[in-house]
C-alpha positions in Angstrom: 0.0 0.0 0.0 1.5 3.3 -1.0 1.7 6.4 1.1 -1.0 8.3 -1.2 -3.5 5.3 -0.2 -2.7 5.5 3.4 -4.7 8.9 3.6 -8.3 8.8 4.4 -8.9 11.3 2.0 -7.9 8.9 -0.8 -10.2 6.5 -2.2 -10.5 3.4 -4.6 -12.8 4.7 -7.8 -15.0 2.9 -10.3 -13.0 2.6 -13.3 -14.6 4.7 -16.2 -15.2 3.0 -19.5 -15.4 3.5 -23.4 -16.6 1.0 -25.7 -15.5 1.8 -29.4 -15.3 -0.5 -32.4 -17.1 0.1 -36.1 -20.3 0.3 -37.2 -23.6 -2.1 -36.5 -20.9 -4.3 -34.6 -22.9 -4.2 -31.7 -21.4 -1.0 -29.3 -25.2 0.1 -28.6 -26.5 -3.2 -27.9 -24.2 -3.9 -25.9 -24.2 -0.7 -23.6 -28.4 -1.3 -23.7 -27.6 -4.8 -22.2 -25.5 -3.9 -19.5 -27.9 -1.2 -18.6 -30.6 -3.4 -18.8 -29.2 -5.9 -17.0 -27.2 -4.7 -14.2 -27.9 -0.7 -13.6 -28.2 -0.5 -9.4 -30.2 -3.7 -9.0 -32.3 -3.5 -11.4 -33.3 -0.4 -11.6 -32.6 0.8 -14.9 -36.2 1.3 -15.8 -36.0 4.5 -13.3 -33.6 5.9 -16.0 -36.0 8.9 -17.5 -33.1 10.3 -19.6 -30.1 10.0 -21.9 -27.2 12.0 -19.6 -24.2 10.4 -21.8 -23.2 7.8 -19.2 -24.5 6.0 -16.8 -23.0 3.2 -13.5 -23.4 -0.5 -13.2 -22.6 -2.3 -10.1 -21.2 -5.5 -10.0 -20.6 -7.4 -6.7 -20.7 -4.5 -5.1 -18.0 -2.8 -7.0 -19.1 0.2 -9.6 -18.2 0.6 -13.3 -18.8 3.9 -15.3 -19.6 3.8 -18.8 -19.6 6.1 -21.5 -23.0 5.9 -22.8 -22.3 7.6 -26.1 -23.4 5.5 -29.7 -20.3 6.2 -31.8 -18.8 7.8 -28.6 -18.8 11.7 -29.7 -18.6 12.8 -26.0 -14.9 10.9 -26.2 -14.0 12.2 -29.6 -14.8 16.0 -28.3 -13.4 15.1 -24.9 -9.9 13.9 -26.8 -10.2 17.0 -29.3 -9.6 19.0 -25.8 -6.0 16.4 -24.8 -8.1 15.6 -21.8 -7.8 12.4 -20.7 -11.1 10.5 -18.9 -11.3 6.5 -19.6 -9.4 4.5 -17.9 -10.4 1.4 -19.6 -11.7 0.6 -23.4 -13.7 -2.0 -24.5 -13.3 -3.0 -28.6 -16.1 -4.3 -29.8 -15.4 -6.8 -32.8 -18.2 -8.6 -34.7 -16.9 -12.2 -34.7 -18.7 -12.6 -38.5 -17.0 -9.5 -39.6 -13.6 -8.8 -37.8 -11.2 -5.9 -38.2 -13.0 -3.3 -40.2 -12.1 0.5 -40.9 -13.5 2.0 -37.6 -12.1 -1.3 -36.1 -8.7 0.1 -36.8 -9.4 3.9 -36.0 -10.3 2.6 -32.5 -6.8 0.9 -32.3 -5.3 3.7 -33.2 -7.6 6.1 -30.4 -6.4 3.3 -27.6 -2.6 3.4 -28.4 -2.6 6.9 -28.4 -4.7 7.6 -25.5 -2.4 4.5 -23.6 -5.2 3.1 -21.9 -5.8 -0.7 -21.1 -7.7 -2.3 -23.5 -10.5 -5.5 -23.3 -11.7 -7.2 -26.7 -15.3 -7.9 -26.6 -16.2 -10.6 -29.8 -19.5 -10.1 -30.3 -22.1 -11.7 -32.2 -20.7 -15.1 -31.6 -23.9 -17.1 -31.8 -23.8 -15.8 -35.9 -23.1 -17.9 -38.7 -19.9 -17.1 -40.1 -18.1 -16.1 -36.7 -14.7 -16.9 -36.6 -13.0 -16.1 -33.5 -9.1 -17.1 -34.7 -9.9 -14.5 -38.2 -10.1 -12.0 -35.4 -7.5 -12.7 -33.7 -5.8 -12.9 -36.1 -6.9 -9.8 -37.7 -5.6 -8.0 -34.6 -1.8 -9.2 -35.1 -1.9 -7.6 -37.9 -2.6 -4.0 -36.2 0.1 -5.1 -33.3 -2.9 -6.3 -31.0 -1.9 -9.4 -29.6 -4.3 -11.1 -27.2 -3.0 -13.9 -24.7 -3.8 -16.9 -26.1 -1.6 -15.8 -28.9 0.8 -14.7 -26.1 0.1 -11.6 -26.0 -1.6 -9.1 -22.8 -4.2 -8.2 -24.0 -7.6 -10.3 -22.7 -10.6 -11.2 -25.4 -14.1 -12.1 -24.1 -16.7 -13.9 -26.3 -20.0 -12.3 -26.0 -23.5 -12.1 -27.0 -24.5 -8.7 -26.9 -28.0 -9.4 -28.1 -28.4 -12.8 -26.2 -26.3 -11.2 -22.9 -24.5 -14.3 -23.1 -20.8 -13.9 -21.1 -21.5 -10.3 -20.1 -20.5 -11.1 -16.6 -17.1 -12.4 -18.0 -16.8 -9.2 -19.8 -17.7 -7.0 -16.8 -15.3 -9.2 -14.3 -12.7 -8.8 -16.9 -13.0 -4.7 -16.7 -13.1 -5.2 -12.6 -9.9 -7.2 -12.7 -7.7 -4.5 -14.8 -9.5 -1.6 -12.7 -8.1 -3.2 -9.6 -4.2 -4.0 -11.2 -4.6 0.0 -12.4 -5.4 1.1 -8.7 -7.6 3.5 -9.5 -7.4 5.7 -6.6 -8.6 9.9 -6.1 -7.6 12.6 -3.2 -11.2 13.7 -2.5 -10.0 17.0 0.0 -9.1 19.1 -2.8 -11.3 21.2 -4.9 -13.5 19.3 -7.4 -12.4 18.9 -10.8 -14.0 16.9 -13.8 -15.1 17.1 -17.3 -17.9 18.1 -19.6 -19.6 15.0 -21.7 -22.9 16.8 -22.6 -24.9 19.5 -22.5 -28.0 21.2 -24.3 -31.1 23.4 -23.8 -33.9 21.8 -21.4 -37.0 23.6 -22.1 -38.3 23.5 -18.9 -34.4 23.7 -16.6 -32.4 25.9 -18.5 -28.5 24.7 -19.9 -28.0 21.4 -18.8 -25.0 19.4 -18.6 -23.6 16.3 -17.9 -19.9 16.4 -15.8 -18.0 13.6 -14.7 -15.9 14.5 -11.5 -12.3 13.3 -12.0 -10.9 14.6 -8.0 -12.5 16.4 -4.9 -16.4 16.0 -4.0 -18.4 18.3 -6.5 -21.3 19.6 -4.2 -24.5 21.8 -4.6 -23.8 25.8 -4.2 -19.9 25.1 -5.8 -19.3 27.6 -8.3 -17.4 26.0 -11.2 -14.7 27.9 -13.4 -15.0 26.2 -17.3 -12.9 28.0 -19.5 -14.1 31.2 -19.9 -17.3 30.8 -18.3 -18.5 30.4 -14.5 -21.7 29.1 -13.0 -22.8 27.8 -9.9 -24.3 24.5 -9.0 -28.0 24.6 -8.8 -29.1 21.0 -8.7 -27.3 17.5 -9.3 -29.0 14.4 -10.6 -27.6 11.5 -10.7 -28.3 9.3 -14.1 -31.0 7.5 -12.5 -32.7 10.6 -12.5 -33.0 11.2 -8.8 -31.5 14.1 -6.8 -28.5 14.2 -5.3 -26.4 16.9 -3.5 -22.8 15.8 -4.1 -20.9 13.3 -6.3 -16.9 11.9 -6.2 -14.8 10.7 -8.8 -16.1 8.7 -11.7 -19.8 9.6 -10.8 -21.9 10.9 -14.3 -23.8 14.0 -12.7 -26.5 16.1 -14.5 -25.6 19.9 -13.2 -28.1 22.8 -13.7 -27.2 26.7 -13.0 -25.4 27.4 -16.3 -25.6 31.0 -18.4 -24.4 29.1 -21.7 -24.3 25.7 -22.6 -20.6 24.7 -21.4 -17.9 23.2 -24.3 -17.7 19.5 -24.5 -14.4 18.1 -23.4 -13.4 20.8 -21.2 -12.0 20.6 -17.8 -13.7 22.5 -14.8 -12.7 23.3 -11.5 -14.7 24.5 -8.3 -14.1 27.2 -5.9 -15.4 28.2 -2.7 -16.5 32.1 -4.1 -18.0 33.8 -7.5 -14.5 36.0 -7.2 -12.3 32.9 -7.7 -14.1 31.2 -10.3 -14.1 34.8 -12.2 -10.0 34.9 -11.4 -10.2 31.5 -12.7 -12.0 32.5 -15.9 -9.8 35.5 -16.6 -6.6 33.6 -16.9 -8.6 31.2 -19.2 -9.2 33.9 -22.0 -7.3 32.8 -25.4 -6.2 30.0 -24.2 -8.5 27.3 -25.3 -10.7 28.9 -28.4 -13.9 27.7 -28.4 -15.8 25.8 -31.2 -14.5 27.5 -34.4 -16.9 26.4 -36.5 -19.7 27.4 -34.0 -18.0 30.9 -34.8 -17.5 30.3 -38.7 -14.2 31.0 -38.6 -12.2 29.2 -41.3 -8.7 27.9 -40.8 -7.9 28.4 -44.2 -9.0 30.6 -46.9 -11.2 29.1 -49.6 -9.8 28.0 -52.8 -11.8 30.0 -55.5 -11.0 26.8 -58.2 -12.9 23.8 -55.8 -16.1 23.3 -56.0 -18.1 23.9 -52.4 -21.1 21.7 -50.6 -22.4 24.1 -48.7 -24.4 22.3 -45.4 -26.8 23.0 -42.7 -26.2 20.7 -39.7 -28.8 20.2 -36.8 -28.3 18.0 -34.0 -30.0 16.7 -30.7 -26.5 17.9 -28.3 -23.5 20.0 -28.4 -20.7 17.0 -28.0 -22.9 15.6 -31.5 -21.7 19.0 -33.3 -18.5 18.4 -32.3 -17.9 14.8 -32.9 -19.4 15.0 -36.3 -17.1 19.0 -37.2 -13.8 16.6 -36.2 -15.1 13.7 -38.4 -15.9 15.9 -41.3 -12.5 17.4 -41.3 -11.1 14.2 -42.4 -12.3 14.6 -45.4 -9.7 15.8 -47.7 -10.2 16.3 -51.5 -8.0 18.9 -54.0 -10.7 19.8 -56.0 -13.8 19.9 -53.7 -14.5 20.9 -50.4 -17.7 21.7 -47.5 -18.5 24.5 -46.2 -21.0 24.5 -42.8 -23.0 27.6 -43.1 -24.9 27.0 -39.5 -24.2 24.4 -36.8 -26.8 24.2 -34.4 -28.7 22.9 -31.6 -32.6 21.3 -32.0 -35.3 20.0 -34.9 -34.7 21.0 -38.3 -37.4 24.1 -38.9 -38.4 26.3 -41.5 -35.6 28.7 -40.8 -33.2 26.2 -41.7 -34.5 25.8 -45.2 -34.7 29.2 -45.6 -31.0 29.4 -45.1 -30.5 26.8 -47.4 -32.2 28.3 -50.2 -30.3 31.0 -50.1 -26.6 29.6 -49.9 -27.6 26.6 -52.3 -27.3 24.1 -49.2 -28.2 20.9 -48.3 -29.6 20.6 -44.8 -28.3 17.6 -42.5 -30.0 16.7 -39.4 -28.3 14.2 -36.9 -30.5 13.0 -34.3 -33.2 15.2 -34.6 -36.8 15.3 -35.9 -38.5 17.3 -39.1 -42.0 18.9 -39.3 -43.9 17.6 -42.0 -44.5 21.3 -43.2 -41.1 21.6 -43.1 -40.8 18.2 -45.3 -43.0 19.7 -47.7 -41.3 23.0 -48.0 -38.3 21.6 -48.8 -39.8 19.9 -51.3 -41.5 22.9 -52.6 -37.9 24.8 -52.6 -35.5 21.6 -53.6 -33.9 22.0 -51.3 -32.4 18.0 -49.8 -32.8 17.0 -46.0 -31.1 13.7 -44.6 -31.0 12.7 -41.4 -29.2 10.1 -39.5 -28.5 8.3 -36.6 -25.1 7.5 -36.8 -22.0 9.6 -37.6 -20.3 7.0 -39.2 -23.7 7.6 -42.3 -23.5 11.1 -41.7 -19.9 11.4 -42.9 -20.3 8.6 -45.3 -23.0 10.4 -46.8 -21.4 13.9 -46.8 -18.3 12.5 -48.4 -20.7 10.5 -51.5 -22.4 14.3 -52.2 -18.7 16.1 -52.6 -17.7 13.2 -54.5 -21.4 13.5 -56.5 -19.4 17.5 -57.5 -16.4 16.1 -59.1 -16.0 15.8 -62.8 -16.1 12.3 -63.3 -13.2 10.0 -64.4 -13.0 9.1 -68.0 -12.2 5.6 -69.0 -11.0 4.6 -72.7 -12.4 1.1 -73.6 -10.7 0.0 -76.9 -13.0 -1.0 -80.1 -10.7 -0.9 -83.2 -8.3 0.2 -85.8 -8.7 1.8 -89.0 -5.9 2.8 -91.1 -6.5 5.4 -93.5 -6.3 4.9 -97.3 -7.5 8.0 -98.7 -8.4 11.5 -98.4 -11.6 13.1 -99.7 -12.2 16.4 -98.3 -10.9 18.6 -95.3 -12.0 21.1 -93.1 -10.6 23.1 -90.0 -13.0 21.2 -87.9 -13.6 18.1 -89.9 -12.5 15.9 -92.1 -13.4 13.0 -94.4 -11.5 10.3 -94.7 -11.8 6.4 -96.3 -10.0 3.2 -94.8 -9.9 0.0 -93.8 -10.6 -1.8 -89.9 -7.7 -3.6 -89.4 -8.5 -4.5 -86.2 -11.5 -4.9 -83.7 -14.5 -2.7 -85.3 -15.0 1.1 -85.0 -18.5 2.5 -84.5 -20.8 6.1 -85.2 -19.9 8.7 -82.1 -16.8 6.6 -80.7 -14.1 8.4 -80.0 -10.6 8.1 -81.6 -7.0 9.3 -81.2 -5.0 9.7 -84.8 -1.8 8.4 -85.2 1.1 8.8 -87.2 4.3 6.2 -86.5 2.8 5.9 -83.0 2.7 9.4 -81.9 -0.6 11.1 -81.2 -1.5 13.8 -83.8 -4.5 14.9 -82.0 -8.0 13.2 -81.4 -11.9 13.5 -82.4 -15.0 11.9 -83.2 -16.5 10.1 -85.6 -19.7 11.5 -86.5 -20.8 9.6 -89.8 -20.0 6.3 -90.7 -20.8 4.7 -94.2 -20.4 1.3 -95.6 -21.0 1.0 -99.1 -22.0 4.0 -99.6 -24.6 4.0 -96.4 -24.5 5.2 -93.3 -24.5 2.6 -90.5 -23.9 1.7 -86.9 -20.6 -0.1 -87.0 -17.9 -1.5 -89.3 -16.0 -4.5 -88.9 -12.5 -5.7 -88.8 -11.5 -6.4 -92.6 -14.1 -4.1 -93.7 -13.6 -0.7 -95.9 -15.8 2.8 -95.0 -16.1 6.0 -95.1 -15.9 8.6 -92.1 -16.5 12.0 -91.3 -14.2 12.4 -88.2 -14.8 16.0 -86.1 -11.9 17.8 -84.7 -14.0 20.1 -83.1 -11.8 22.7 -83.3 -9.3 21.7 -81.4 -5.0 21.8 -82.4 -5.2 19.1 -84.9 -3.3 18.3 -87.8 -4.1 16.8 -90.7 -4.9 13.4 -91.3 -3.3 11.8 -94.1 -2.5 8.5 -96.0 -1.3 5.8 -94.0 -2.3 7.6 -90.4 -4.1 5.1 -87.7 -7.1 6.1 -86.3 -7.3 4.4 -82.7 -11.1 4.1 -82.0 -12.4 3.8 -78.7 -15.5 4.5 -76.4 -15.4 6.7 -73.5 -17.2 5.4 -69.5 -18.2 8.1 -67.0 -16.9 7.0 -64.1 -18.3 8.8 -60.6 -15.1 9.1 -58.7 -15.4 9.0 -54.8 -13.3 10.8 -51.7 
């Protein structure tokens, strides 16, 4: 026992959890289960709202999870280099193994240097195999320790709550090797993972306290904002007038909704939260794109989506501005003309009309009148449930901009034999297909002892003296090939015409 745990003041805490993995691999269903199953007895049906994360006990000992589908309060809270789980949970479909957000989440738990649990889910599937995941992992440096490896892998059923206990014992036993332990005499410090606009209580948020005792009446430095503690739920629901480290705590008595991610601290008077707040100015910016600043100025040669994003909470806006910026692209880019908060309304499409926008709602609902008047405008509304679509989505519309990709798919050869009549624009020429066939409106490159001369189409073909569709290999015609215009010289005697058809191909980011 060290020293630090030798004071009274210090105390073991519930380890505080993330589960991350990609898409439909079972992150929600899982969270649902464990909630379901094992929230204080029993009592989970007594949870009334979605505060970001919620407590499970298990023999007696507590575990905090992250209760975030695609775990936006963690992205914003890591967008801020603060540092808040202890313990993540990768959640791997056993029928579909390391995937692309698979290996983003790798990449989040090495560089966060947290421990890390493999949950395979969806074992009772066809098609699971658990030694393609394993070995899947290998191949991002994840070895688990039946390949000898450290890192531990539970099979689970997420959706049949089959070896959820092994899973939960499993996060117990590396809380316990981490000795998770907190001074609770000094001030009260913890982190934002929510917050939004309650009708009926004001700006809400949802803190977990990281050190001290967080109690009713502190007043709380954040940044550059202060505010004072005016009630405390737990996320159950019920009041509560304090809460220690690891506890999820819904906090009323804001001015402003307070920036996911950020650190606050507590203080004992108004005058040393405001001191607090004052040294805070220009040091952490908050949401630029709440602000429509730009880092960079536009380029005026790529070709802009312009978007209008709605979403249910703040840590949502966030999460999906830090996904979005992924996106990279030399020849198109987005532009966000509004972030905000709540339903998609008739404002919104208004301000889409007028910067030619599409309007992008992420958890949130739409009016039929508002339906119908974007309809009436055509102006586009898609909504979504999951950032992962969101940005997928987003990503197909700038691609939808770019001029597509133009394939060559060879037909023939015709080598010309004679010259009738010329024009700076046109030509018409006789010859014979000596290979392939060439056809009316292909496209073909001329050449002369295998160096392009310049290219065209071929507008009319004739056979015998009448126009048709296509000529064959061995076959003699007649063509009128169009230069339109462009630097071409002249086609003579003995040139090879390289026929082809061009394919539109729609590229994508």
């Amino acid at each position: 026992m060290t020293d630090k745990s030798q004071n009274s003041n210090v105390k073991i805490r519930p380890p505080i959890v993330v589960i991350l993995g990609h898409v439909d691999h079972g992150k929600t269903k899982l969270l649902d289960t464990i909630r379901s199953t094992k929230v204080a007895e029993g009592e989970s049906g007594g949870i009334t709202q979605h505060i970001g994360a919620y407590q499970t006990e298990v023999n007696g000992k507590k575990i905090t999870f992250l209760d975030t589908p695609g775990h936006e309060a963690f992205t914003a809270i890591r967008s801020r280099g603060v540092k808040v789980a202890d313990i993540a949970v990768l959640v791997i479909a056993a029928d579909e193994s390391v995937k692309p957000q698979t290996k983003e989440a790798i990449r989040i738990i090495k560089e966060e240097k947290i421990p890390l649990v493999v949950a395979v889910n969806k074992i009772d599937k066809e098609g699971a195999n658990i030694e393609r995941v394993k070995q899947d992992l290998a191949a991002e440096d994840i070895l688990v320790e039946d390949w000898g490896g450290k890192v531990p892998l539970v099979q689970i059923s997420a959706k049949q709550n089959k070896n959820i206990d092994d899973l939960l014992d499993m996060i117990l036993l590396i809380a316990d090797l981490e000795a998770l332990e907190e001074d609770l005499s000094g001030p009260a410090e913890g982190v934002i993972i929510e917050s939004n606009l309650d009708k009926r209580r004001g700006y809400v948020a949802t803190a977990i306290v990281l050190k001290g005792i967080l109690k009713i009446g502190n007043w709380v430095a954040i940044g550059t904002s202060v505010g004072k503690v005016k009630s405390m739920e737990n996320f159950l629901g019920k009041p509560v007038f304090e809460s220690v480290p690891s506890e999820p705590v819904l906090i009323t008595g804001w001015s402003s909704a307070p920036d996911i991610g950020k650190k606050f601290i507590t203080t004992e008077s108004k005058e040393e939260a405001l001191k607090i707040s004052a040294a805070n100015v220009n040091l952490d910016p908050l949401f630029v794109f709440l602000k429509g600043e730009k880092e960079n100025p536009e380029d005026p040669k790529k070709k802009i989506l312009n978007l209008v994003i709605k979403s249910d909470v703040s840590s949502s806006l966030e999460a999906i501005d830090t996904s979005l910026k992924a996106i990279k692209s030399d020849e198109v880019e987005f532009r966000v003309i509004t972030y905000d908060i709540g339903n998609i309304n008739e404002a919104d499409i208004k301000t889409a009309i007028g910067a030619k926008a599409e309007v992008i709602g992420f958890r949130v609902g739409v009016d039929e009148s508002v339906k119908k008047m974007a309809e009436r405008e055509g102006v586009k509304i898609a909504s979504f449930d999951i950032i992962y679509q969101l940005i997928e989505f987003v990503r197909k519309e700038m691609a939808g901009l770019l001029d597509p990709e133009i394939k060559k798919i060879p037909l023939g050869k015709l080598k010309i034999l004679a010259v009738f009549k010329k024009d700076p624009k046109w030509q018409i020429v006789g010859g014979k297909v000596v290979s392939g066939k060439i056809m009316r409106g292909a496209m073909a490159d001329a050449l002369r002892g295998n160096v392009a001369i310049g290219s065209g189409k071929i507008s009319q073909l004739q056979h015998n003296k009448e126009d048709t569709q296509e000529v064959k290999e061995g076959f003699e015609c007649g063509i009128r090939f169009d230069t339109a215009g462009k630097e071409f010289k002249e086609i003579k005697v003995g040139d090879i015409l390289d026929v082809y058809e061009e394919e539109k191909l729609a590229r994508s980011l």
